[in-house]
Each structure stands twice: as structure tokens, then as C-alpha cells.
C-alpha positions as CSV (number, residue, x, y, z in Angstrom):
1,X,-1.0,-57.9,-8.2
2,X,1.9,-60.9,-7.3
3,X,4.3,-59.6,-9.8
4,X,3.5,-55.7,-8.5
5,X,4.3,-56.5,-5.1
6,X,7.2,-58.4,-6.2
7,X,8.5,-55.2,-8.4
8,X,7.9,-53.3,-5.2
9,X,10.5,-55.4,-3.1
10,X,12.9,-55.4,-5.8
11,X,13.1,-51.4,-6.0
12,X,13.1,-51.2,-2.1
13,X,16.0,-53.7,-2.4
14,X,17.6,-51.8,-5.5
15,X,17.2,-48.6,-3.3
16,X,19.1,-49.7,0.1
17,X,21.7,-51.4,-2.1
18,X,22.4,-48.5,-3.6
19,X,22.6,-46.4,-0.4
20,X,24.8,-49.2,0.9
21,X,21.9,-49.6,3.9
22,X,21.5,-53.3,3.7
23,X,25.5,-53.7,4.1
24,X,27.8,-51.3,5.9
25,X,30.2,-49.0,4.0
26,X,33.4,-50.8,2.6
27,X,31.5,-54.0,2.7
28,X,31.0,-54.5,-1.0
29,X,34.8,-53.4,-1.9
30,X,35.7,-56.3,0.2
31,X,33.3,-59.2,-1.3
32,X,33.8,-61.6,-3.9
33,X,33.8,-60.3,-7.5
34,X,30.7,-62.0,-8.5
35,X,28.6,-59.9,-5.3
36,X,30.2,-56.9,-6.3
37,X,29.7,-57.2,-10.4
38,X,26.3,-58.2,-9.0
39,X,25.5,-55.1,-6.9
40,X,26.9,-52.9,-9.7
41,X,24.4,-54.0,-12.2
42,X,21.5,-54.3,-9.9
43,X,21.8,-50.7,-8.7
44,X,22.7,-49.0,-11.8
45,X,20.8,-45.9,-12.2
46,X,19.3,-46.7,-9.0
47,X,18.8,-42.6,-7.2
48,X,21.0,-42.2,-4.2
49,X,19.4,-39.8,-1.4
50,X,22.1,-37.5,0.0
51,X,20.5,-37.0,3.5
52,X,19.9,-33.7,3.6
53,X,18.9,-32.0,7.1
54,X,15.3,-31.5,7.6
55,X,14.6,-33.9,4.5
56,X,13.3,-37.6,5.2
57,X,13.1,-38.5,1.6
58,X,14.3,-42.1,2.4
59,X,11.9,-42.4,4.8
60,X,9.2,-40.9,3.1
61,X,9.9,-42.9,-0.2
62,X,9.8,-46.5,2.8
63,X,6.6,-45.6,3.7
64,X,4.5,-45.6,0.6
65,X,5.8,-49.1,0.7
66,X,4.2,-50.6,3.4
67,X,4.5,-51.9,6.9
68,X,6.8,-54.9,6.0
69,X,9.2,-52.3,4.5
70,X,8.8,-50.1,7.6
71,X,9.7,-52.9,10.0
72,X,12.8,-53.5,8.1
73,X,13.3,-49.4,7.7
74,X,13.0,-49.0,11.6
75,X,15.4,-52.1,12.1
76,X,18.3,-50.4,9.9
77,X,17.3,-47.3,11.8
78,X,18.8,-48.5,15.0
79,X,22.4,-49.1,13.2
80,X,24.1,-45.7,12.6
81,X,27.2,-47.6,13.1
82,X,26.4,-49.7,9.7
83,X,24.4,-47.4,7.3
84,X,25.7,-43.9,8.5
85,X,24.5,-41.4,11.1
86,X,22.1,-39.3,8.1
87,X,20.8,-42.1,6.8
88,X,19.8,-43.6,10.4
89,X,18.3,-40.2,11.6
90,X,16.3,-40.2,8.3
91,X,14.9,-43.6,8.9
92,X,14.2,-42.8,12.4
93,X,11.3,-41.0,11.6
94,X,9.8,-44.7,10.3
95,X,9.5,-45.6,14.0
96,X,6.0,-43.6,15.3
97,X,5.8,-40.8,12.8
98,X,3.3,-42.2,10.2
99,X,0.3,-40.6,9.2
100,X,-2.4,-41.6,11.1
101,X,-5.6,-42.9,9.7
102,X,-8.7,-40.8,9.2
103,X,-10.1,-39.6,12.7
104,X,-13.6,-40.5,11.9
105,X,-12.9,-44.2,11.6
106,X,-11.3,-44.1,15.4
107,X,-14.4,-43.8,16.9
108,X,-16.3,-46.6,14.6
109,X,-13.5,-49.0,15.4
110,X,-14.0,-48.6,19.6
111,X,-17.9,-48.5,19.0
112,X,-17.0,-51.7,16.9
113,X,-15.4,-53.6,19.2
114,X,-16.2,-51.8,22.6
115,X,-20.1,-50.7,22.0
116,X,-20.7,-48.1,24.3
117,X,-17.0,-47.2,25.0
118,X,-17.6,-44.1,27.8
119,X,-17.7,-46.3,30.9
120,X,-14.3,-47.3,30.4
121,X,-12.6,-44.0,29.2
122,X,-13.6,-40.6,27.5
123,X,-13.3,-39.8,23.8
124,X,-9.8,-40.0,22.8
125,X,-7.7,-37.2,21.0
126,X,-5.9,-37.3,17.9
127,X,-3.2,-39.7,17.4
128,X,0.2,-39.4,19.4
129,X,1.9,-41.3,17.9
130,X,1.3,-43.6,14.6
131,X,3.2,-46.8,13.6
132,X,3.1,-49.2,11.1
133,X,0.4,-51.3,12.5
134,X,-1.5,-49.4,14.4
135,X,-1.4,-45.9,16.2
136,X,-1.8,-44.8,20.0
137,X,-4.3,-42.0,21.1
138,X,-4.6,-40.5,24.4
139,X,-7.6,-41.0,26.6
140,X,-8.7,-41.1,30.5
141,X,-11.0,-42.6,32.8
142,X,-14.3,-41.4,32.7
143,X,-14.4,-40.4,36.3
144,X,-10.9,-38.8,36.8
145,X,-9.0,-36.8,34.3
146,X,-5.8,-37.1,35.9
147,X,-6.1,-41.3,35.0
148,X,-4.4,-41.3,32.0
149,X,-5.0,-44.3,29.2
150,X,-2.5,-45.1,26.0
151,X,-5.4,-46.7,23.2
152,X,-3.7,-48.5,20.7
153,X,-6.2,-49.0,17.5
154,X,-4.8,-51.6,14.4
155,X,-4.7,-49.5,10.9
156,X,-8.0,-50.6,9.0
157,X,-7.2,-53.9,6.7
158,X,-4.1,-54.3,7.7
159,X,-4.2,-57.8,8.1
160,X,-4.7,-58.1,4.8
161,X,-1.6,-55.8,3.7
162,X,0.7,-57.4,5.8
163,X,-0.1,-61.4,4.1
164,X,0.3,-60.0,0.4
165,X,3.5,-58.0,1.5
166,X,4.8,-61.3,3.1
167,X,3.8,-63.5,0.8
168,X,6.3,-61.8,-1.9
169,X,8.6,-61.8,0.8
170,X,8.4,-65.4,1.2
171,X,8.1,-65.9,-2.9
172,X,11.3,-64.1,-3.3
173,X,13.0,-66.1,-0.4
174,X,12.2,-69.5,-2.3
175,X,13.9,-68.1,-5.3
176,X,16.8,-67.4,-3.8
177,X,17.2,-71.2,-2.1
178,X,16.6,-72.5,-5.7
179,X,19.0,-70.1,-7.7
180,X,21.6,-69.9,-5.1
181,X,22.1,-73.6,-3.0
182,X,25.3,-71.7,-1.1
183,X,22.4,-70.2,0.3
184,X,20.3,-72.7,1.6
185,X,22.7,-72.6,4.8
186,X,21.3,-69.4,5.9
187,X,17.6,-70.8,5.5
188,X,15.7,-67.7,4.4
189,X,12.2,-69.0,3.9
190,X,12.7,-71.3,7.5
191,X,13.7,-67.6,9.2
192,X,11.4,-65.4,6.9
193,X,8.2,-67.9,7.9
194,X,9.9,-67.3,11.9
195,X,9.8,-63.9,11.4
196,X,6.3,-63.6,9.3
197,X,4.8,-65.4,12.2
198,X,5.9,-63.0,14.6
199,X,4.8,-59.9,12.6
200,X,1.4,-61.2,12.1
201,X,1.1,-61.7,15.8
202,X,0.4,-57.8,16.2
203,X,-2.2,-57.8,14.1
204,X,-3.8,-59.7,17.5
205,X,-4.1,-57.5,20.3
206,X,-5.2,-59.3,23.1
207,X,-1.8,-61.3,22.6
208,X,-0.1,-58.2,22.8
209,X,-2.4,-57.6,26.2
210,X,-1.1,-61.0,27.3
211,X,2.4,-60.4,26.7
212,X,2.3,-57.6,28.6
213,X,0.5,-58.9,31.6
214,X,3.2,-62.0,31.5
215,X,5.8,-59.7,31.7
216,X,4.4,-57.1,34.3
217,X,4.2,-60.0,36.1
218,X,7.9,-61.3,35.3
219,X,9.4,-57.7,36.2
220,X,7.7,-56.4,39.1
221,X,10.7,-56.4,41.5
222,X,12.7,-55.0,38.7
223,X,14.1,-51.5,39.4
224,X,15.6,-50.6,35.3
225,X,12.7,-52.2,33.2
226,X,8.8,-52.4,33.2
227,X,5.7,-52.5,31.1
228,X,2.1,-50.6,30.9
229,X,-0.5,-52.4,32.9
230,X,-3.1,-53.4,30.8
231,X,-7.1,-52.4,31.0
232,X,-8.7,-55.7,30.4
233,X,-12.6,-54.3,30.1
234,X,-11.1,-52.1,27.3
235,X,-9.2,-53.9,25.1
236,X,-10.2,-56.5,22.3
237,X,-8.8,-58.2,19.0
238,X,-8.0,-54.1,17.7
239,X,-8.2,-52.6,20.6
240,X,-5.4,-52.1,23.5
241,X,-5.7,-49.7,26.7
242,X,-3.2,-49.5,28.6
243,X,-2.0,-47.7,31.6
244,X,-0.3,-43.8,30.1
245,X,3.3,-43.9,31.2
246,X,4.9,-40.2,31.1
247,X,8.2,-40.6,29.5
248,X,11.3,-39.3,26.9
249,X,11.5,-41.4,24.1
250,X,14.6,-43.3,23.3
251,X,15.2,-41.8,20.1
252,X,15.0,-38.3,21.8
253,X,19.0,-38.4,22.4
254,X,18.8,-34.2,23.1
255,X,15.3,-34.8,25.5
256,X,17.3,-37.6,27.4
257,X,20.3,-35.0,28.3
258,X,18.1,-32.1,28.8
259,X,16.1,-34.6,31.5
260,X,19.4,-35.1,33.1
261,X,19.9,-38.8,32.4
262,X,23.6,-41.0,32.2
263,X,23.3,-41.6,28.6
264,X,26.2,-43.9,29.3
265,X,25.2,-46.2,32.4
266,X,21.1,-45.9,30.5
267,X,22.6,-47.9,27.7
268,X,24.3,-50.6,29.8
269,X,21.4,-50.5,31.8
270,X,19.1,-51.2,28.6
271,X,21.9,-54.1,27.8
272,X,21.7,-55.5,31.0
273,X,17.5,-55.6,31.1
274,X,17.2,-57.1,27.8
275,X,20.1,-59.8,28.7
276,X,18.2,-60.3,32.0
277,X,14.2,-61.0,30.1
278,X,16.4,-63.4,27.9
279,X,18.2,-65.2,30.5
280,X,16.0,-65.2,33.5
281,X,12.3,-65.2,31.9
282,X,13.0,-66.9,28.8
283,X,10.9,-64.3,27.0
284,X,12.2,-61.2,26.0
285,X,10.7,-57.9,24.0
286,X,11.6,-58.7,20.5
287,X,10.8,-55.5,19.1
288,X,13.4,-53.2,21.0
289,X,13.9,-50.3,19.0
290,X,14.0,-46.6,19.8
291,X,10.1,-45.7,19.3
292,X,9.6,-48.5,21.3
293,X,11.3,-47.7,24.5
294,X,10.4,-44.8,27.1
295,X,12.9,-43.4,29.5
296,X,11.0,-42.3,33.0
297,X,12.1,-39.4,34.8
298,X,13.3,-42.1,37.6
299,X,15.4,-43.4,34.8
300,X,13.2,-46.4,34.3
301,X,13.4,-48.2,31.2
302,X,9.6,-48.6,29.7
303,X,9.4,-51.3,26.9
304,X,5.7,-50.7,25.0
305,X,4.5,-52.3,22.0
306,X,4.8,-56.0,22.7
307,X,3.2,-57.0,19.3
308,X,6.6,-59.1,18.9
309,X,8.0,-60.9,21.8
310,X,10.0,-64.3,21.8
311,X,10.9,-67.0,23.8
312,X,13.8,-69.4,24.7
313,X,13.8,-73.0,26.4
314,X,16.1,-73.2,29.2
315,X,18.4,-75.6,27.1
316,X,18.7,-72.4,24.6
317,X,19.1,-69.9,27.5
318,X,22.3,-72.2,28.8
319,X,24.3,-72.1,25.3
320,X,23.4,-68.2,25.4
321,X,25.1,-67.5,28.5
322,X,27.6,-69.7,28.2
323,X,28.3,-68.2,24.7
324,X,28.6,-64.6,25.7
325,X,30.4,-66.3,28.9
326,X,33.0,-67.2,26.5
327,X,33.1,-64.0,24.6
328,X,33.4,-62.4,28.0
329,X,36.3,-64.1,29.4
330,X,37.9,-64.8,25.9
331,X,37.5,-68.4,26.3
332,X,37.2,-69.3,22.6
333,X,37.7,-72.9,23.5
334,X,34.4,-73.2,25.3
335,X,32.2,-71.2,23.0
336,X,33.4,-73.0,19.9
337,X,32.7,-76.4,22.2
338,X,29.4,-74.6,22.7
339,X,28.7,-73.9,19.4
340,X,29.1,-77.8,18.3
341,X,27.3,-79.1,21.1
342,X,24.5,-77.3,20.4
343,X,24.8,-78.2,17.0
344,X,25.5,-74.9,15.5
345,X,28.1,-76.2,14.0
346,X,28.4,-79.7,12.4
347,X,29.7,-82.3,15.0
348,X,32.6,-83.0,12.0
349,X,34.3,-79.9,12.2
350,X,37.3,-79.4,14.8
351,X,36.6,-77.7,17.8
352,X,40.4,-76.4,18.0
353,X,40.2,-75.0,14.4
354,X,36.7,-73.2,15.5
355,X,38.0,-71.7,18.3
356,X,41.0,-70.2,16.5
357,X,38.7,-68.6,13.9
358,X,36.4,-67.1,16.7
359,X,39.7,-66.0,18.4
360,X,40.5,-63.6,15.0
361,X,36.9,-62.5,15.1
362,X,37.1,-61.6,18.7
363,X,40.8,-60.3,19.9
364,X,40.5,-57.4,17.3
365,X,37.4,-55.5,18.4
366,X,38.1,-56.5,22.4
367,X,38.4,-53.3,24.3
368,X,37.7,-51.4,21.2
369,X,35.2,-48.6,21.3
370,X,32.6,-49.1,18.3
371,X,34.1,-45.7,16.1
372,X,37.0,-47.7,15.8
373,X,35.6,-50.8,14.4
374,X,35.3,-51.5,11.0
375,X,31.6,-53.2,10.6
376,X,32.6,-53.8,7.0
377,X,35.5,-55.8,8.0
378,X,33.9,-57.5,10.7
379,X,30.4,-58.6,8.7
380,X,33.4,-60.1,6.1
381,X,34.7,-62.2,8.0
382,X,31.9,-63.6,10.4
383,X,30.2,-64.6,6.8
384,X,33.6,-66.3,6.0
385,X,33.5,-68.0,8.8
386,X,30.1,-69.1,9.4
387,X,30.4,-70.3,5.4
388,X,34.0,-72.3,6.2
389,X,32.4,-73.9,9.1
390,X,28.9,-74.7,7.6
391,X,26.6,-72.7,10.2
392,X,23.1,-72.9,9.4
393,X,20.6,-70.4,10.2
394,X,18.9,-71.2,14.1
395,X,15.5,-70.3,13.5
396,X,14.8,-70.8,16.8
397,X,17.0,-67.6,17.7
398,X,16.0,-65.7,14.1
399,X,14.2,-63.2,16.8
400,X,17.1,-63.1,19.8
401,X,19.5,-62.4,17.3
402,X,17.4,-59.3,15.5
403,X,16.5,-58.0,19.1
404,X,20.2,-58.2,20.2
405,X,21.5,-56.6,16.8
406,X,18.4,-53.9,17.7
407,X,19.4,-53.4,21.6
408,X,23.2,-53.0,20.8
409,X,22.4,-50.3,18.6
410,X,19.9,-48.7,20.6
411,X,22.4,-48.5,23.4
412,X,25.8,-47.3,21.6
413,X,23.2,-44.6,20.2
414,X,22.7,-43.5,23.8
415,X,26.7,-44.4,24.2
416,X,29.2,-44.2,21.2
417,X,32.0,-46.0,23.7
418,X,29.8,-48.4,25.3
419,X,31.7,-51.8,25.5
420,X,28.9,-54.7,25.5
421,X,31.2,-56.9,26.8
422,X,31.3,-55.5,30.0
423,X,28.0,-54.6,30.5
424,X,26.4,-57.7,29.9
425,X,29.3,-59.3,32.4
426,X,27.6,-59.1,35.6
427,X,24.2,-60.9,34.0
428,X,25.6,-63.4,32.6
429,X,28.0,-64.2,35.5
430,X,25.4,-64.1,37.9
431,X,22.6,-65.8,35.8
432,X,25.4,-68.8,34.9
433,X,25.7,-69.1,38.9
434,X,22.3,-69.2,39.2
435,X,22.1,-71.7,37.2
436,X,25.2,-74.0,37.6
437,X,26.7,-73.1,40.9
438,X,26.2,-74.2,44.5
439,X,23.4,-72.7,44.9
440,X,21.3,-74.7,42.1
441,X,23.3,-77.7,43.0
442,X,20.9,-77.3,46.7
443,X,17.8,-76.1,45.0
444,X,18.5,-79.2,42.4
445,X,18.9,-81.5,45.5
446,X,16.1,-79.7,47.0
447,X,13.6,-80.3,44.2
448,X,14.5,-83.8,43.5
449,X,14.1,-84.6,47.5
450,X,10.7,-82.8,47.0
451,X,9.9,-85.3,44.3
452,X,10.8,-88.3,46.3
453,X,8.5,-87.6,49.3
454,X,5.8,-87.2,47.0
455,X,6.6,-90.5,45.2
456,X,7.1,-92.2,48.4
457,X,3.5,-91.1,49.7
458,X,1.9,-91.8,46.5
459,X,3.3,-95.5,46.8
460,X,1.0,-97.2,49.1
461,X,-2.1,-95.7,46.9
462,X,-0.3,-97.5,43.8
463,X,0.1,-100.5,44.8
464,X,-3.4,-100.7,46.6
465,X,-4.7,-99.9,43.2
466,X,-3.0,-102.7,41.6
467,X,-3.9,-105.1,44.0
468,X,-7.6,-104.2,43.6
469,X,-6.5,-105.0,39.7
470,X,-5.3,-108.3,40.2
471,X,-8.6,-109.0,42.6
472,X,-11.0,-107.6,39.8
473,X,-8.9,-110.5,37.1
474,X,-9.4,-112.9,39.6
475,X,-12.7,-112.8,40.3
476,X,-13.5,-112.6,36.3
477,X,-11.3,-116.3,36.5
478,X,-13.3,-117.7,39.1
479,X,-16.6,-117.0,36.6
480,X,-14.9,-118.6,33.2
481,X,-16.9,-120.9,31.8
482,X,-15.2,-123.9,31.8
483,X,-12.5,-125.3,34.3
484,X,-9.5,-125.4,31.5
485,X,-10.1,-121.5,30.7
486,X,-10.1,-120.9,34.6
487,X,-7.0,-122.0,34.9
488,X,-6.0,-120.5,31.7
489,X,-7.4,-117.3,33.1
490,X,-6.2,-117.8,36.5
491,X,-2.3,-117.8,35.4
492,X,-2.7,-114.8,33.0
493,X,-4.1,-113.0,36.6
494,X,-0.9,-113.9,38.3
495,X,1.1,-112.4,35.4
496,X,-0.7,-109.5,35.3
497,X,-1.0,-108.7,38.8
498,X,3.1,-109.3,39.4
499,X,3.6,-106.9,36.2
500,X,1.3,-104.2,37.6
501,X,2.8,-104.1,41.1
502,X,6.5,-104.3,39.1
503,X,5.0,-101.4,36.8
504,X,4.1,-99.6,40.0
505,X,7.4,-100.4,42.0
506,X,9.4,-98.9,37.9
507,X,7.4,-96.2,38.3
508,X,8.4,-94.9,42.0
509,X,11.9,-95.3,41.0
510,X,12.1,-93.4,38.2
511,X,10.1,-90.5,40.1
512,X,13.2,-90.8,42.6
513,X,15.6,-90.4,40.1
């Protein structure tokens, strides 16, 4: 069954290859000899679909796959600008048009894990929409019909499918670190195991609840971006109600204009919400593509399915901003210094020299709408420069990266001309003030002033404690049984009583540090 899966991969890989979807157009006419002698012989004979309206034979052929192949199918999906607009709008359909699974087997799954299910909501219709992992049905409170629920169900087994499928994905990774040591830089079975771990995740759904609830609770002042409330009584391990949000879908570009939306400021708006969950929260939707977000009539970005969410440590969220920062205000300098501080890049390597080879990546697509960049010749040169300057893969950011490669897309799909620079300007600015300015020098002051005063009046407690130590030894001296240990005793008191009152007085300096 191993090497069956593994021939499956193979031919999905064969198949993209060959419809130059893994790679953007022009890419392989510009890559060494050996890739390109490579691809040749690996895709020969290999069917090319021709993206025919009406026809989602790409699409179609994904899904007998499996859900691994989906996930990767509705990734490329979101990147017209790389694998052409046909072949995107064919792989669209990957994103919440699956068959669903057999209606009777709804019903036995929320009497499985609900028992008697009608107190929290009436029987729910057929499917509305059905996804890799599991599919949404419509539903309402038992006692009013106008309380709409969204109940998401997991596909039957599909915990099991997703392990084998990544598994061979994993298998395959290792081969490539032990055929190919050019490779190992890019650490595909560190970032495959990242990314396993995340898709597994939704196979949970009470995490999915909770990530949900975290980040109602992180966006409710926000006016662009919120989540479905979640219905606690009514959700379990494969079973997720939510709160029904009425909304266009971000794939429907033709809905969205017929509603009367700014396709232009909704995908810097988009831009600027995800940038703000990264920056500001530290933990971000990671899953961002078109079936995944709603638009509300308000103009209200709604991010559902949160089976795939990640997170970044404030030290992570600095070299972010101050990355894009740099980007931003071309200051190559400080994102290369960035880059090695972080240790991106091996401390070794001149910072000068970095920045001059960020400066040819960046000048040339600055101010440039994205039809007039060449993706080809860009993807060329950021592999010959992350390979020149010996950039490992950051598994910690395997999932900000994907999400940020997803968003972009999403957003230039709502606005061909949309400059990312500039909408992502006033978020980082404003976080980076936030953050390093006057004001967080005060709050900084603030805090550490708050610490003191508690340190100060925890003091006289320490040191009564430690004086009640030294008694306790004392005492135990006075009761040795012979005069010689006494005295013994007695002087290892002393010590210990001066080194608990210094331990105490250490302590209450550090905490006013």
C-alpha cells in the first residue's frame, strides 16, 4: 500500500510539472541544465490539461487523490499570477466543491457524538458546502428558525487517510535530503513534519472551536475582520456549530461586484487584517484562502475554518515588522542586518554584500503592478540568493510564509494592481511604534515600576521567612547531641541564615531590574 501511495505522489507531481503549476511559466527555461534535463524526462508523456471553460479536469483528476493533494491544489489555486488564470479557476473548485459524504451517515455522526441532538438545533439540510476534511450543513435553533447554525461534520476515517497520505509525503521528503545534500538547506522533512502537524490538527475540532473563541476574543473591536461565535453544547471532537454568518465568498470575484464592494481597498483591507493577527495577536489564520474567507454585506472580512492557525513569539513578530519595515522604506541595510541577527542567515556572511543582493531583488518589482512582474524571474533569483547566502528553511515561519504567499494572492485576485507594499505600510509603521517608540518606552517604564512595588512589598515577607529559617537551624543546634556537633551545627546555622537573607536581598534586585 506504501509504494501505491508513493506512485500516487509521483503522478500528482509528474502532472503539475507538466502543467508548469508547481513553478511559474519561464521558470524552467531559466534553471540550471541538470533541473531542466530533469523535468523533461520526468514529464515526458505526462497529459497536459488545456483548461477548457466549464471543464475542471484538473481539479477533478486532484481529488480522487486525496485531501493532502487538495490542500496543496487549493494552495496553487490562490496564485493565478504563477500557474495561469485557467489553470487557477480550475483548481478553485478544490476549495468547498467536493462531494459530500452520504447523507445518512450525517445524522449517525451528530447522534454519535451529540446523543439526542434536537435541543441544540433542528435536523440539518444537505451539505453547503464540502471540503477536504469535513463539510458544513445548515441548521437552526430548535426554538427560532431565524437562528441560523453553520455544522461542520469531519469526513468518515479521515484521520486515517490523512497519516498514510503524509507519511509518503514525509517518505519522499527523506529521499530527497539523502539524494540531494544541496537540499538539506531547505529542510523539507523539518517543514513537511511543521506542516503535517498543522493539517492533522483539523482533524480535532474542539481545537478548531478554541481557535476560534481565542480569536473572537482577540478581534472584537476590529471593524475589517471577525470570526463565527462558536456553540459550545454542540460541538465535540467531529462536530463544530457555529454561529451562520450571511456572506459572498471570496472566490465569487462577479458576486463581490454585483454586492457593490471596492474590490481594490477589500484586498488591502484583507492585507492589512492578516498583517495585523500576525503582528498584534501573534496568531494568525493560517489557512487564508478564497473558500475560506466570507465578505459581509458591511464589507467585513469573515475568516472560517480555523483547522490551521499559527503562532509567533514576540521576538519573531519584531524581525517580521522590522523586515517588511525594510522592504517598505527600501532600507536593505537593515533587513539584511535583520536577517543575520535573527540568524537567517549565517553570522559569516557580510551584511553589506546581503543587502546589495536584496537591493536587486527589491528595486525591480518596487512600484510595479503584479502583470508586469515576471514570477519566473523573480522565484530565479530569490533561490539564487537564498542558495549564495546559505538560508535555511525557518520552520518556525513554514506557516506565516504559506499564509502570506496565500493572502497576497487572494488579494491581487480581488486587485490585479494592488501594491503590498503600501498596504501593509500603515500596520507595520504603527505596530513598530507600538512596539519601539515612546509610547512602549512609558508602558516599559510603567511595567517595570509595577514590578518593583510588588517586589518591594513582598520584601519584608522574605526576609521574615528566612529569619524563621535560621531560628528553625538554630534550635535543631541547640538539641545536637554532643557539644563539638553544637558548635559544628551552630556555625553551619550562621552560614546558612546570612545566605538565605543574601538569597532573599539577590532575589529583590533582580525583580527590580
Amino acid at each position: 500500500m506504501f509504494v501505491f501511495r508513493l506512485i500516487k505522489l509521483l503522478r500528482m507531481m509528474r502532472l503539475l510539472l507538466a502543467q508548469e503549476a508547481l513553478l511559474p511559466d519561464g521558470f524552467h527555461r531559466q534553471a540550471p541544465l541538470s533541473v531542466r534535463i530533469f523535468r523533461r524526462l520526468f514529464t515526458f508523456g505526462a497529459r497536459r490539461f488545456n483548461g477548457q471553460e466549464g471543464k475542471h479536469e484538473l481539479a477533478d483528476f486532484i481529488r480522487r487523490l486525496g485531501p493532502s493533494y487538495i490542500k496543496l491544489g487549493q494552495f496553487l489555486a490562490t496564485r493565478p499570477d504563477v500557474i495561469g488564470d485557467a489553470m487557477a479557476a480550475d483548481l478553485g473548485h478544490l476549495q468547498d466543491r467536493l462531494p459530500p459524504f452520504a447523507a445518512e451517515l450525517v445524522d449517525k455522526i451528530l447522534l454519535d457524538e451529540l446523543g439526542d441532538y434536537s435541543q441544540h438545533m433542528s435536523q440539518p439540510g444537505p451539505a453547503l458546502a464540502a471540503a477536504s476534511i469535513a463539510q458544513v450543513h445548515q441548521a437552526h435553533r430548535p426554538d427560532n428558525v431565524d437562528d441560523k447554525l453553520a455544522v461542520k461534520i469531519l469526513r468518515p476515517n479521515i484521520e486515517i487517510t490523512l497519516a498514510r497520505e503524509l507519511a509518503v509525503f514525509l517518505a519522499l521528503a527523506k529521499c530527497v535530503e539523502w539524494l540531494m545534500p544541496s537540499a538539506r538547506r531547505l529542510r523539507p522533512v523539518a517543514a513537511l513534519e511543521t506542516l503535517s502537524r498543522s493539517i492533522q490538527g483539523e482533524t480535532d475540532l474542539r481545537m478548531e472551536a478554541a481557535a476560534l473563541s481565542e480569536m473572537a476574543a482577540n478581534t472584537q473591536d476590529d471593524k475589517d475582520f471577525t470570526v463565527p461565535a462558536v456553540v459550545w453544547e454542540a460541538s465535540t471532537r467531529r462536530v463544530l456549530t457555529m454561529q451562520w454568518i450571511d456572506g459572498t465568498s471570496a472566490a465569487d470575484i462577479a458576486g463581490l461586484r454585483a454586492a457593490g464592494h471596492d474590490l481594490p481597498a477589500l484586498g488591502a483591507r484583507l492585507i492589512q487584517s492578516f498583517l495585523t493577527l500576525a503582528l498584534r495577536d501573534g496568531f494568525f489564520h493560517a489557512d487564508m484562502h478564497q473558500g475560506n474567507l466570507l465578505i459581509k454585506a458591511d464589507g467585513t472580512i469573515v475568516g472560517i475554518d480555523l483547522g490551521i492557525t499559527g503562532r509567533l513569539d514576540m521576538a519573531s513578530r519584531r524581525f517580521l515588522a522590522e523586515i517588511l519595515h525594510g522592504f517598505i522604506t527600501r532600507d536593505y541595510y537593515k533587513v539584511a542586518a535583520v536577517h543575520l541577527e535573527a540568524g537567517y542567515v549565517p553570522a559569516h556572511h557580510n551584511v553589506d554584500e546581503f543587502a546589495q543582493a536584496l537591493r536587486s531583488i527589491g528595486e525591480p518589482i518596487r512600484d510595479q503592478d503584479a502583470d508586469n512582474i515576471s514570477m519566473a524571474r523573480l522565484l530565479t533569483q530569490l533561490f539564487e540568493v537564498t542558495e549564495q547566502f546559505q538560508m535555511e528553511t525557518q520552520t518556525q515561519l513554514i506557516l506565516l510564509q504559506k499564509t502570506m504567499v496565500t493572502v497576497e494572492g487572494v488579494a491581487r485576485g480581488l486587485d490585479p494592481k494592488l501594491n503590498i507594499w503600501n498596504a501593509a505600510e500603515p500596520i507595520v509603521s504603527d505596530w513598530l511604534k507600538s512596539q519601539l517608540g515612546p509610547q512602549a518606552i512609558l508602558r516599559d517604564i510603567n511595567e517595570n515600576a509595577g514590578r518593583t512595588l510588588r517586589a518591594l512589598r513582598r520584601l519584608p515577607d522574605t526576609l521574615a521567612q528566612a529569619e524563621r529559617g535560621a531560628a528553625a537551624l538554630q534550635a535543631m543546634a541547640e538539641q545536637g547531641a554532643s557539644r563539638g556537633q553544637s558548635a559544628k551545627t551552630g556555625r553551619l546555622t550562621k552560614i546558612v541564615s546570612w545566605s538565605a537573607l543574601a538569597l532573599a536581598a539577590a532575589a529583590t534586585i533582580l525583580s527590580l531590574v
